[in-house]
Structure formats: structure tokens, C-alpha cells
Backbone as a ProteinNet text record, in pm:
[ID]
protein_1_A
[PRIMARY]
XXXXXXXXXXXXXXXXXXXXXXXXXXXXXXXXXXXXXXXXXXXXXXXXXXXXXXXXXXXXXXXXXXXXXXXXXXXXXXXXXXXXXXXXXXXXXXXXXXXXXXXXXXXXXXXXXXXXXXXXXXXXXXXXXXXXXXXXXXXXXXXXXXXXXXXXXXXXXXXXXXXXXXXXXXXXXXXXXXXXXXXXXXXXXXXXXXXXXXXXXXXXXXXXXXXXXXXXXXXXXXXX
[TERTIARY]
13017.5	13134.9	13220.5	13258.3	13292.2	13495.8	13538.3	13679.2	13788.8	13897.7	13953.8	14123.7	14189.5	14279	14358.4	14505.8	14622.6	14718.2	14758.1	14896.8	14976.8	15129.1	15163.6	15167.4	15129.9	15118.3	15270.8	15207.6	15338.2	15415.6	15372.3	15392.6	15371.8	15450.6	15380.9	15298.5	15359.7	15289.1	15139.6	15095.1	14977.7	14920.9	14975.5	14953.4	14906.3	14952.5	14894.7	14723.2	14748.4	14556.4	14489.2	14526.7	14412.1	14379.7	14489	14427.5	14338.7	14363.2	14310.1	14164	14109.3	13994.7	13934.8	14009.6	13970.7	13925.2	14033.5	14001.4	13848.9	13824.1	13684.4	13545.9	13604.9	13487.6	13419.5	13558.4	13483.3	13511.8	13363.9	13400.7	13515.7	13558.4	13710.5	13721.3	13812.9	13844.3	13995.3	14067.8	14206.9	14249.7	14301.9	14388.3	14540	14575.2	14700.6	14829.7	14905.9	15013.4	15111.1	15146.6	15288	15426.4	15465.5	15619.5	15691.7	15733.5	15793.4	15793.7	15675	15628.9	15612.7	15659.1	15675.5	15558.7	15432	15325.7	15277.2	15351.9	15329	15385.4	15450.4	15526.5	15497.9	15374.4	15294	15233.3	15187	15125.3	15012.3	14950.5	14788.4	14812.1	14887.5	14855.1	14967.5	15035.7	15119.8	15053	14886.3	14754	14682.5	14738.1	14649.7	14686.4	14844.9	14952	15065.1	15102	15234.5	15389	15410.3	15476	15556.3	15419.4	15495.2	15510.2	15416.1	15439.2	15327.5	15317.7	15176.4	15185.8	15071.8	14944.2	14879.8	14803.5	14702	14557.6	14485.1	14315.2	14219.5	14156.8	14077.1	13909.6	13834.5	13724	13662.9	13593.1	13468.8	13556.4	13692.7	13751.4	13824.3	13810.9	13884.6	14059.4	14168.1	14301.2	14366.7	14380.5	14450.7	14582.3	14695.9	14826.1	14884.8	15017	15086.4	14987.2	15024.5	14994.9	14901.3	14972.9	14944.3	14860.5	14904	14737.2	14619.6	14644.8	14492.9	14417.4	14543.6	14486.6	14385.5	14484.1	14417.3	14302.7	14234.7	14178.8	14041.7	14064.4	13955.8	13912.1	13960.2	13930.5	13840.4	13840.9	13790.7	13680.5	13643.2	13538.5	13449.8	13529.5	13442.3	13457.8	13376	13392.2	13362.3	13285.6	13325.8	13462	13524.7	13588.4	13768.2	13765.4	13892.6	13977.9	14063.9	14211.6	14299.9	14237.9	14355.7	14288.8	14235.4	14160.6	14040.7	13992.1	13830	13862.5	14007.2	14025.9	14161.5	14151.8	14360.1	14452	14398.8	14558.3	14555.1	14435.3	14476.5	14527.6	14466.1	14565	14657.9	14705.6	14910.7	14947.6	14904.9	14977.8	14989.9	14851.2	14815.8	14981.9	14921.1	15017.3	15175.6	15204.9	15375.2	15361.9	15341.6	15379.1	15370.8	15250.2	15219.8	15389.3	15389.5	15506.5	15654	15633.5	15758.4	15819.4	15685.6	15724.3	15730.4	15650.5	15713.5	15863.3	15942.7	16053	16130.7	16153.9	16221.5	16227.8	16086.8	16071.7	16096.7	16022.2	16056.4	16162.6	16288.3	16433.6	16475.6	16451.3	16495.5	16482.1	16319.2	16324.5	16359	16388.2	16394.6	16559.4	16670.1	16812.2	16826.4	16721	16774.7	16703.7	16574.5	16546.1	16529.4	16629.1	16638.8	16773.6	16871.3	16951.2	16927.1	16871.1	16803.8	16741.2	16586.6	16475.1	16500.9	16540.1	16534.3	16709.2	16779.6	16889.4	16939.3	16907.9	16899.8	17046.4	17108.1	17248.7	17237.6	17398.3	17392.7	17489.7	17469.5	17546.9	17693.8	17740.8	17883.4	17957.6	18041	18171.9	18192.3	18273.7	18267.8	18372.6	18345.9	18483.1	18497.4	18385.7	18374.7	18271.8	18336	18235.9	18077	18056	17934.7	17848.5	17921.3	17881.8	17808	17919.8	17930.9	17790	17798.3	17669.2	17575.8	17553.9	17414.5	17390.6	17427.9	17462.4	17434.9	17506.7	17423	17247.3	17278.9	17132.2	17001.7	17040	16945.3	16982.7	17085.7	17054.8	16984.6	16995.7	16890.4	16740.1	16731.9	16630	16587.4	16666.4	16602.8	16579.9	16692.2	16596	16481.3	16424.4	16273.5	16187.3	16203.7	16119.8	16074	16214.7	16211.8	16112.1	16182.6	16044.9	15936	15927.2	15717.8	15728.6	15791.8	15759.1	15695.3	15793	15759.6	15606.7	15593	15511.7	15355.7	15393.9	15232.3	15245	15334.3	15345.5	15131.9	15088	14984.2	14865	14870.3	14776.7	14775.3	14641.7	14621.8	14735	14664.9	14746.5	14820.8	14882	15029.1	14955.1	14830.1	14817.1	14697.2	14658.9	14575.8	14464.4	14349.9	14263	14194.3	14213.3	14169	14256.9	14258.8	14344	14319.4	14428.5	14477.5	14546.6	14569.2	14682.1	14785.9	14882.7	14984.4	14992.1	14863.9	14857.5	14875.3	14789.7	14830.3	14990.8	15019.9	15167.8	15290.5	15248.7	15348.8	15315.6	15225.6	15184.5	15244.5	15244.1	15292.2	15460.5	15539.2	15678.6	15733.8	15629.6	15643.9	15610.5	15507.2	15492.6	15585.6	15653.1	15732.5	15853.8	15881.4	15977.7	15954.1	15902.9	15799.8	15825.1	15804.6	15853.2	15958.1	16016.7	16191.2	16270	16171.4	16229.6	16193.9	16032.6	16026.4	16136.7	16187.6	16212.4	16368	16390.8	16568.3	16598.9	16524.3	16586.9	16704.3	16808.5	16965.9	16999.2	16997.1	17027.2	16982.3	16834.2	16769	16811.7	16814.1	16864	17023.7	17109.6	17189.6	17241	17109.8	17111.9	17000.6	16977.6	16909.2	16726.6	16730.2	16559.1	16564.8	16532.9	16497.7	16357	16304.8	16155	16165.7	16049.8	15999.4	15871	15827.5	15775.5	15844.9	15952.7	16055.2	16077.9	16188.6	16227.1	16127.6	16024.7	15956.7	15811.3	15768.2	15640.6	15512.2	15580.6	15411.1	15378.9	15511.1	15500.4	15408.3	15491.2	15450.4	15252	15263.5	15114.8	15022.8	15069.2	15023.3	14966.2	15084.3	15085	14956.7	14998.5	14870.5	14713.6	14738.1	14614.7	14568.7	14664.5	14624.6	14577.1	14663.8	14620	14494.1	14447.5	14301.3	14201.8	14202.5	14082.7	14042.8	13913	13756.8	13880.8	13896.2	13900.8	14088.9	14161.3	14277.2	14355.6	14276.2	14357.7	14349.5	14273.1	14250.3	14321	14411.3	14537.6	14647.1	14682.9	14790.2	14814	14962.5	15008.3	14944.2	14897.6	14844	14907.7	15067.8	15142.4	15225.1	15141.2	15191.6	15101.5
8897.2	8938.3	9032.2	9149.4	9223.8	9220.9	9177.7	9165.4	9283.9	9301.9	9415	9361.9	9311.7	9320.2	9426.5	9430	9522.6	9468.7	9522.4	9482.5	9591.5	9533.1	9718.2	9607.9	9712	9702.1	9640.5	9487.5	9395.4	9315.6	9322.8	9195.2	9120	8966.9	8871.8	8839.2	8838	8766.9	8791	8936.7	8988.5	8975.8	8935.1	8900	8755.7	8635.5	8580.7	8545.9	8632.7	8644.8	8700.9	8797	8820.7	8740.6	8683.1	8541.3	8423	8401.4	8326.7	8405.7	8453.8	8606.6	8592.7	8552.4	8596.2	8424.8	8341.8	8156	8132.4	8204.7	8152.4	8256.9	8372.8	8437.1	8530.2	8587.1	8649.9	8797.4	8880.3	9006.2	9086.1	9161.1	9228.5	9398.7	9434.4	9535.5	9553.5	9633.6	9661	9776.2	9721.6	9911.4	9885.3	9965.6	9965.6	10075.2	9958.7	10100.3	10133.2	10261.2	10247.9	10236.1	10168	10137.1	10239.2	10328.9	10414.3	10539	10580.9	10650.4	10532	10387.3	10351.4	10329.3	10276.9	10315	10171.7	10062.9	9959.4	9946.7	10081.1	10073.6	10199.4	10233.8	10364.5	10320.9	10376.1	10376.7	10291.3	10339.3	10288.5	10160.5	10123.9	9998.2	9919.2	9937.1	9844.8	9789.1	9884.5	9791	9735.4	9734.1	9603.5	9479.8	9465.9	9381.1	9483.3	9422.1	9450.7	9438.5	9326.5	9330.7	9407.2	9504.4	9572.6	9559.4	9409.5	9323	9287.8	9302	9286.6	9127.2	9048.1	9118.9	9105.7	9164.8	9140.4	9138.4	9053.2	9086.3	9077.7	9170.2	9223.7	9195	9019.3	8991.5	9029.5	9135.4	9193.1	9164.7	9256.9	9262.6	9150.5	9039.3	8956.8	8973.6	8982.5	9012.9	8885.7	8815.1	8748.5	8814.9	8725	8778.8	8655.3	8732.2	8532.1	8512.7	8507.2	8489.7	8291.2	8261.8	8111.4	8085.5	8120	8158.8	8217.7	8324.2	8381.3	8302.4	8191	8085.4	8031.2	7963.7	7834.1	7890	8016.5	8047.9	8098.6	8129.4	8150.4	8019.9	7897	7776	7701.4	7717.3	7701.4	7800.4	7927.8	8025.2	8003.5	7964.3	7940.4	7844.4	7760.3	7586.6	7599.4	7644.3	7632	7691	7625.5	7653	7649.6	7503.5	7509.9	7513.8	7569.2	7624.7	7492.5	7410.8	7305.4	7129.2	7137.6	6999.9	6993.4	6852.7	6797.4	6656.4	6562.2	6482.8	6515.8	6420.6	6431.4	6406.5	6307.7	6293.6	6418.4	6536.2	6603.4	6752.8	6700.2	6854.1	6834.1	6668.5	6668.6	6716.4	6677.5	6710.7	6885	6933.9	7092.5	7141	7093	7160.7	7149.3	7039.8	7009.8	7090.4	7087.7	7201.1	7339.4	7390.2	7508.6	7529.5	7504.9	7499.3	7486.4	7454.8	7426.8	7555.1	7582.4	7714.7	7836.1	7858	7917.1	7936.8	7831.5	7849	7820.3	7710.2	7738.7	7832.6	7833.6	7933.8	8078.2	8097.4	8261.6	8281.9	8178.7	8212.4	8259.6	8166.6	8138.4	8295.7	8325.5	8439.8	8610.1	8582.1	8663.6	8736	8577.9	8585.7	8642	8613.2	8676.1	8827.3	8861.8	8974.4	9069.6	9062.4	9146.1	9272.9	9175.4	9255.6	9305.6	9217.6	9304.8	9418.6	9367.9	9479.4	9635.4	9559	9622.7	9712.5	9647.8	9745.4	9836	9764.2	9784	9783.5	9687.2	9678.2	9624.1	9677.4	9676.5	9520.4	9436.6	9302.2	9290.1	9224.8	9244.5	9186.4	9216.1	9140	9048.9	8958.8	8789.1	8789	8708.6	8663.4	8717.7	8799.2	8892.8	8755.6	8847.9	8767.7	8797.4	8911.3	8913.7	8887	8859.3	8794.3	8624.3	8542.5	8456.5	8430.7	8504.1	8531.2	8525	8602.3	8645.5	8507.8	8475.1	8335.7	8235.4	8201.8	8127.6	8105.6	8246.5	8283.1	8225	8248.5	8222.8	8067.5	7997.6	7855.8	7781.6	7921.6	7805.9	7860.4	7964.5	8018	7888.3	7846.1	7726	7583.2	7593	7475.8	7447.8	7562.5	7568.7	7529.1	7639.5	7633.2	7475.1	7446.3	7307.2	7239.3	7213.6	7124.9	7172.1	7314.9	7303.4	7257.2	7254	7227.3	7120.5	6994.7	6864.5	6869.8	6888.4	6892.9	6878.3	6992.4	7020	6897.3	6783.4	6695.2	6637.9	6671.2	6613.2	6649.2	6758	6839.4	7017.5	7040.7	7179.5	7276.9	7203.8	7343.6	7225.2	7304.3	7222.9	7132.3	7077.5	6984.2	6915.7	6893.2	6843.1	6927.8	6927.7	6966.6	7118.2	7142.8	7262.3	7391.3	7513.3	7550.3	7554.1	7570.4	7560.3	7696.2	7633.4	7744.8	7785.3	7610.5	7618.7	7721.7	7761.4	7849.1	7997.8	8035.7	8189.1	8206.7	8054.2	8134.6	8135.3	8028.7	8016.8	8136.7	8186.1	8260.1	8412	8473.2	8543.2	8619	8500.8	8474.6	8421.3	8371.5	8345	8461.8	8568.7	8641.8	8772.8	8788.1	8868.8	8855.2	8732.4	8665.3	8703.5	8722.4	8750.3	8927.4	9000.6	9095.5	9150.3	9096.5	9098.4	9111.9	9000.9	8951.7	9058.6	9111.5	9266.5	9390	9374	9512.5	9521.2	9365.7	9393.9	9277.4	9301.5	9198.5	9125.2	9200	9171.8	9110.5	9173.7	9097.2	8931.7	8909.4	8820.9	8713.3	8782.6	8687.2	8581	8678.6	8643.9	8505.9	8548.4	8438	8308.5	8327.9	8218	8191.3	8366.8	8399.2	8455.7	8351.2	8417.1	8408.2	8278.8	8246.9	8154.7	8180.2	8103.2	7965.9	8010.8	7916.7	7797.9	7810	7741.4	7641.6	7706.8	7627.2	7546.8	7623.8	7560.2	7550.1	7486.4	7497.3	7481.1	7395.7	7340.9	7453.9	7530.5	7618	7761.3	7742.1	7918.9	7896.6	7783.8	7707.2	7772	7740	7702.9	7852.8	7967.2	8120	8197.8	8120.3	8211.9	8109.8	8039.6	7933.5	8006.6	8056.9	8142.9	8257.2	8319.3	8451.5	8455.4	8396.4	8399.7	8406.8	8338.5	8301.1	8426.6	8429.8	8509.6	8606.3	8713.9	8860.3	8840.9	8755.1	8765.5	8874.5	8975.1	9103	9153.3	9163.8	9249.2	9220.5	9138.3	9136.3	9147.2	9200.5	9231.1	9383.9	9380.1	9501.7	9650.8	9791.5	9868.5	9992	9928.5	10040.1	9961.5	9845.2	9792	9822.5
-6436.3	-6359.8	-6444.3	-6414.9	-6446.8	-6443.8	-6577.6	-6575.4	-6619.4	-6516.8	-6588.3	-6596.9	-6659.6	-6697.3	-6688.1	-6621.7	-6613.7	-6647.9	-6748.5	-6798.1	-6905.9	-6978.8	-7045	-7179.9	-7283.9	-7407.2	-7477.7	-7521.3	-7562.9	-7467.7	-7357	-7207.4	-7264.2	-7291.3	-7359.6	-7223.3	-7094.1	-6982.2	-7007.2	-7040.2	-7069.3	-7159.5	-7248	-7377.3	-7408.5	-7270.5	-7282.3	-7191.6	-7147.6	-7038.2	-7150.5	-7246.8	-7340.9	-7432	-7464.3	-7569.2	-7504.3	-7364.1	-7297.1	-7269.6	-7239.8	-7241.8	-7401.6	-7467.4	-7610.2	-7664.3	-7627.7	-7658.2	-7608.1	-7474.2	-7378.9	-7464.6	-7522.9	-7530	-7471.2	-7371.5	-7243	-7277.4	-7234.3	-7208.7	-7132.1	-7158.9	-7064	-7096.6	-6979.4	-7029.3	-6976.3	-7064.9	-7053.3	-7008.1	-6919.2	-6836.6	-6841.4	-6981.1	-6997.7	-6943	-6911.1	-6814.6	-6903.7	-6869.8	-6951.6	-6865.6	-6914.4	-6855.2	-6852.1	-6903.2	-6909.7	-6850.3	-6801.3	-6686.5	-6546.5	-6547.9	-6430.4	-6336	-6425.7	-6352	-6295.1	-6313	-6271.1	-6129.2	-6130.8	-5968.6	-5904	-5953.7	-5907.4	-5766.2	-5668.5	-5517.3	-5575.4	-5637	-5725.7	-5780.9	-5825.6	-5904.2	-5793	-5701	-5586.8	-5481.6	-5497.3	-5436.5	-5507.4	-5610.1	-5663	-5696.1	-5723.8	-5731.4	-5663.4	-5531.6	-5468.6	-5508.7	-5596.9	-5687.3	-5777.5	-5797.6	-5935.3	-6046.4	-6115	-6235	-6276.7	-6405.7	-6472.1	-6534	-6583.5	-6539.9	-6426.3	-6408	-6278.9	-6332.5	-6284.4	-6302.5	-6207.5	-6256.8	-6137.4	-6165.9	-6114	-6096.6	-6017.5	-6006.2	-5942.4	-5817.3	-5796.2	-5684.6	-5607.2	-5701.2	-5691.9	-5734.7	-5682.1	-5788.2	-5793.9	-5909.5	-5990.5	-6025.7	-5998.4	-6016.7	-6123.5	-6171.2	-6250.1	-6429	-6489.7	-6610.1	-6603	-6606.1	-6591.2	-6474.9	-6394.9	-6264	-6306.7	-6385.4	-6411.5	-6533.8	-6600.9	-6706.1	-6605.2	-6546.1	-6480	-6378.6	-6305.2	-6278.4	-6354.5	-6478.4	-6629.6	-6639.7	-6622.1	-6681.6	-6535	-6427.4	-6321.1	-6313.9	-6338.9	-6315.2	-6454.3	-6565.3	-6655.5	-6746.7	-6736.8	-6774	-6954.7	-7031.5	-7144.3	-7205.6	-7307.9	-7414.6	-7306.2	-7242.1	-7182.3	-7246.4	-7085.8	-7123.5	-7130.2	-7021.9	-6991.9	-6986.2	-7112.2	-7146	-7082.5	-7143.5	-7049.4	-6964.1	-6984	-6919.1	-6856.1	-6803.2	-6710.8	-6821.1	-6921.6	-6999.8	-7079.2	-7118.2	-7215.2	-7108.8	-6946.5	-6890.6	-6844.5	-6900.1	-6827.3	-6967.5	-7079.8	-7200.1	-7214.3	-7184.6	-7216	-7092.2	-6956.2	-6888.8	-6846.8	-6934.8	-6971.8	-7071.6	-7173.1	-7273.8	-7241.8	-7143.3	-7104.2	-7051.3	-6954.5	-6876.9	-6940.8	-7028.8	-7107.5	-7199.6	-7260.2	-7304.9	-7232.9	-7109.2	-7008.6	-6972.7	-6938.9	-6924.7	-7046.2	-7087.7	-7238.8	-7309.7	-7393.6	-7507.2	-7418.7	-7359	-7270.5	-7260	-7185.8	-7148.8	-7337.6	-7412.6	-7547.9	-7619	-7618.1	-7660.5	-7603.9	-7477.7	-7381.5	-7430.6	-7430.8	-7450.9	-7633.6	-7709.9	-7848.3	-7885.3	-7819.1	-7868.5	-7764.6	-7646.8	-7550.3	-7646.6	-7655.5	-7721.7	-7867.5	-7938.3	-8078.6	-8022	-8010.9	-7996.3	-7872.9	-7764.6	-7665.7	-7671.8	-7673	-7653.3	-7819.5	-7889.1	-8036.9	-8083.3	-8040.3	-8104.2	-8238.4	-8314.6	-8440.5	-8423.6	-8570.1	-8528.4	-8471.9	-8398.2	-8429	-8440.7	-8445.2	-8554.3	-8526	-8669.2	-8631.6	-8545.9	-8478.5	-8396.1	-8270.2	-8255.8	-8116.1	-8027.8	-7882.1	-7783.6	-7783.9	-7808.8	-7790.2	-7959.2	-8107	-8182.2	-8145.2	-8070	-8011.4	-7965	-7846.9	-7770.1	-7808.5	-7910	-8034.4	-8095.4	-8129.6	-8226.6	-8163.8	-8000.2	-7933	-7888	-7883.9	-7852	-7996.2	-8048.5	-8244.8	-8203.3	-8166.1	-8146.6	-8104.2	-7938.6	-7850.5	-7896.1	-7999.4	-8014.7	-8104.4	-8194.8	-8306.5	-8289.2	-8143.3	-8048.8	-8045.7	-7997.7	-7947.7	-8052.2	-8167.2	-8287.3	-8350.3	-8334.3	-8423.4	-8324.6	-8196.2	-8114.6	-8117.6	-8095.3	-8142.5	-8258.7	-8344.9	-8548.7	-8571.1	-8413	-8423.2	-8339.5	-8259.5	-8182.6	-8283.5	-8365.1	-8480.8	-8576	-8553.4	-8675.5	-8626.8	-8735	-8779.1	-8691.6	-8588.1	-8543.7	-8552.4	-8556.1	-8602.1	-8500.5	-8399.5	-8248.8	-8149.9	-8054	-7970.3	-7933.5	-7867.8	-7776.4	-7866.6	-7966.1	-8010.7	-8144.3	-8155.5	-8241.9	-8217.7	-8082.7	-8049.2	-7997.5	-7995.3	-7926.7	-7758.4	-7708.2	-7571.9	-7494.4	-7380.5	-7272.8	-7381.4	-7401.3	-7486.5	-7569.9	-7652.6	-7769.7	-7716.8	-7581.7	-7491.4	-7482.2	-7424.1	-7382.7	-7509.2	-7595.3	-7684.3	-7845.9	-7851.2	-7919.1	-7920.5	-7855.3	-7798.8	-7853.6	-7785.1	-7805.1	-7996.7	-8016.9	-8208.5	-8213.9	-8212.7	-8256.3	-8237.1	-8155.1	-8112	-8230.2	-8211.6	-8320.5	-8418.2	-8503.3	-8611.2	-8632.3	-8520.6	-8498.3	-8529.9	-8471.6	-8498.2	-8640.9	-8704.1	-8800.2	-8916.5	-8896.5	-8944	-8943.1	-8809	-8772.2	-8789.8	-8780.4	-8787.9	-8872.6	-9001.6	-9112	-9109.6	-9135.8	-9105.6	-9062.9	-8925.8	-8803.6	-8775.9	-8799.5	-8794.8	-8877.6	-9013.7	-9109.7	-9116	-9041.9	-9002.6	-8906.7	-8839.5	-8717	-8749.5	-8906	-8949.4	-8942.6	-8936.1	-8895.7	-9043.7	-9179	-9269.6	-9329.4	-9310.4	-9354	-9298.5	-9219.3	-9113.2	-9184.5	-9289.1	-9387.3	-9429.4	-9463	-9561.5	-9396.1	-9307.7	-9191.8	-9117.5	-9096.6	-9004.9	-9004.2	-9144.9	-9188.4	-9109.9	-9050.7	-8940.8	-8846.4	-8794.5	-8685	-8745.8	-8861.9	-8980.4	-9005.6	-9013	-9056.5	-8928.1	-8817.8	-8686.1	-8631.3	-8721.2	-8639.6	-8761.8	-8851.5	-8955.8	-8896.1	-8834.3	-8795.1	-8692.1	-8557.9	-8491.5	-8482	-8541.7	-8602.8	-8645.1	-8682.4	-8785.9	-8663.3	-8584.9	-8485.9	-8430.7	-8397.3	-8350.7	-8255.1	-8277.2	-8171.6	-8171.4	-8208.1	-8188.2	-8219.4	-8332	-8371.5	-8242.9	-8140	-8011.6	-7957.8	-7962.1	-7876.3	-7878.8	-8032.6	-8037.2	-8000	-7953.6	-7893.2	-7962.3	-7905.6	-7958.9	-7966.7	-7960.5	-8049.9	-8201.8	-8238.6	-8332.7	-8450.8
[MASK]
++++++++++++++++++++++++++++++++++++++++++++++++++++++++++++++++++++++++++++++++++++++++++++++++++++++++++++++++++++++++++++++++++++++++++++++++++++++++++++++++++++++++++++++++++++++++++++++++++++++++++++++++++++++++++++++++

């Protein structure tokens, strides 16, 4: 079956179907849009997802829409190397966590490196509202962290010995983080993103654990 993946370069949404594509082993190919020419809301690609929102995949004319749909649809079309366990207790565990970092971690990282990365503001001043803001934001950002931190107490990956969904969607969003912390030292540091080793060992453990695995360089973004 012939798979084609659409999505824009650094979507985590997309970012997580290729790790999931990449966990199973499966052949793919990538048709990347660029955002910036607006091509996800081009005539051409509004028949293939109406929407307007990546990713979409396209099985031998089948279209898969939804990030977490086209998980759980990979794991149903192709039974080795699941996404979401081999019994029920390990796909309530896989898919509470899946889900969790969906909305948590996403809102979490969405609210701190929208305004870093994306708008590229410089810090600002103490005592200002939108310091405030920032600051909140790195909180609820260290929320998160800490609970995956706990989460890895005494297993390799989020849900047990193997990797998982958990690892597509939450992967992604650390790594972005990670990003950040490259690109806007300062800033980051500020808000208590200084080494991610030191704070949050199991998690830092967890991203060089990922990182390592069979084809994962292929998914990172390819203007990075």
C-alpha cells in the first residue's frame, strides 16, 4: 500500500504520523507544504483534507485526517510493532497518556513557544504583564515536564518497555523545547529552561533514548 503523508515541515501534528510511520517500519512518502505560500489552503490540497490542516494521509486513496486518527488507523492496518499496546490494560495506559499530552503538553507548549519562537519577542520587563504571562507560561510548561519525569520513574519510554503513540505525540513537543532552548538561550534560561539534564533527568534520558532509534533522524523538521 502505497503511503503519502501531507503535512508542513515542523507540524508537530505531522511530526507525530512520521514517527509513528517510522516506530512500525513502514515505507512513506512526504509531500511537504509550505505554509507560507498557504498551500494547505490551496484548491488542491482542500480536496484532499477540506479543512485546510495537516496532516493528512493518503492510503492508496484512502484520506486519513487528525494526527491521532492516522495513529490509531497505522495500528489497525498494520498489526506489528503497535502503536497502542497488545492488551486493554496497556491501550488504556498508552491512550490516557496519548491524550494527555495532546491537550496538556500541546496547550503547555503551544502557550510558551508561540511567543518565543514564533512572534520572536525580546523578554520583558519584570513587573510587566506580559513578563507575568511568559513566566506563567514556563510554569505550566514545568508542570508538564516534571510529570512525564515521573512517569519514566523506572521505565525506558512513557508507557512501559517499548516505545509507543505516547512517544509520537510527546516527542515532538520536547523536542521543539529543546529547540527553543537552542535558539533563545536567554530567554529560556530565564524561565528556568537551563539543562534539561540536571532538572529533569529521566525525561533528558528518555529524548536521547528516542532520538537514537532506527530512521528517527527522518523526521526531524528539514529546515533544521
Amino acid at each position: 500500500m502505497a503511503l503519502t503523508l501531507y503535512t508542513v515541515s515542523g507540524a508537530p501534528r505531522g511530526w507525530r504520523v512520521l514517527i509513528g510511520l517510522t516506530l512500525k517500519g513502514l515505507d512513506y512518502d512526504v509531500h511537504y507544504l509550505e505554509a507560507s505560500r498557504q498551500e494547505h489552503k490551496s484548491p488542491e490540497y482542500l480536496r484532499i483534507n477540506p479543512r485546510g490542516q495537516v496532516p493528512a494521509l493518503d492510503a492508496d486513496g484512502l484520506v486519513i485526517r487528525e494526527s491521532i486518527g492516522i495513529l490509531a488507523w497505522l495500528d489497525r492496518e498494520y498489526r506489528d510493532q503497535p502503536l497502542f499496546g497488545t492488551s486493554p490494560a496497556e491501550a488504556a495506559q498508552i491512550w490516557q497518556l496519548t491524550l494527555e499530552c495532546e491537550d496538556h503538553l500541546r496547550s503547555a507548549i503551544n502557550n510558551l513557544l508561540h511567543p518565543v519562537l514564533v512572534e520572536n519577542i525580546e523578554m520583558p520587563k519584570t513587573g510587566s504583564e506580559e513578563r507575568a504571562a511568559l513566566e506563567a507560561a514556563g510554569e505550566a510548561m514545568h508542570v508538564e515536564l516534571r510529570f512525564l519525569d515521573d512517569e519514566l520513574n523506572g521505565q525506558s519510554y512513557l508507557c512501559g518497555d517499548r516505545p509507543s503513540a505516547a512517544e509520537a505525540v510527546a516527542f515532538p513537543e520536547i523536542r521543539l523545547l529543546q529547540r527553543a532552548m537552542d535558539r533563545e538561550p536567554e530567554i529560556m534560561a530565564a524561565l528556568g529552561f537551563r539543562n534539561m539534564a540536571d532538572r529533569y533527568p529521566r525525561l533528558f534520558e528518555w529524548l536521547n533514548r528516542v532520538t537514537a532509534l532506527e530512521g528517527m533522524d527522518k523526521t526531524l523538521p528539514i529546515h533544521w
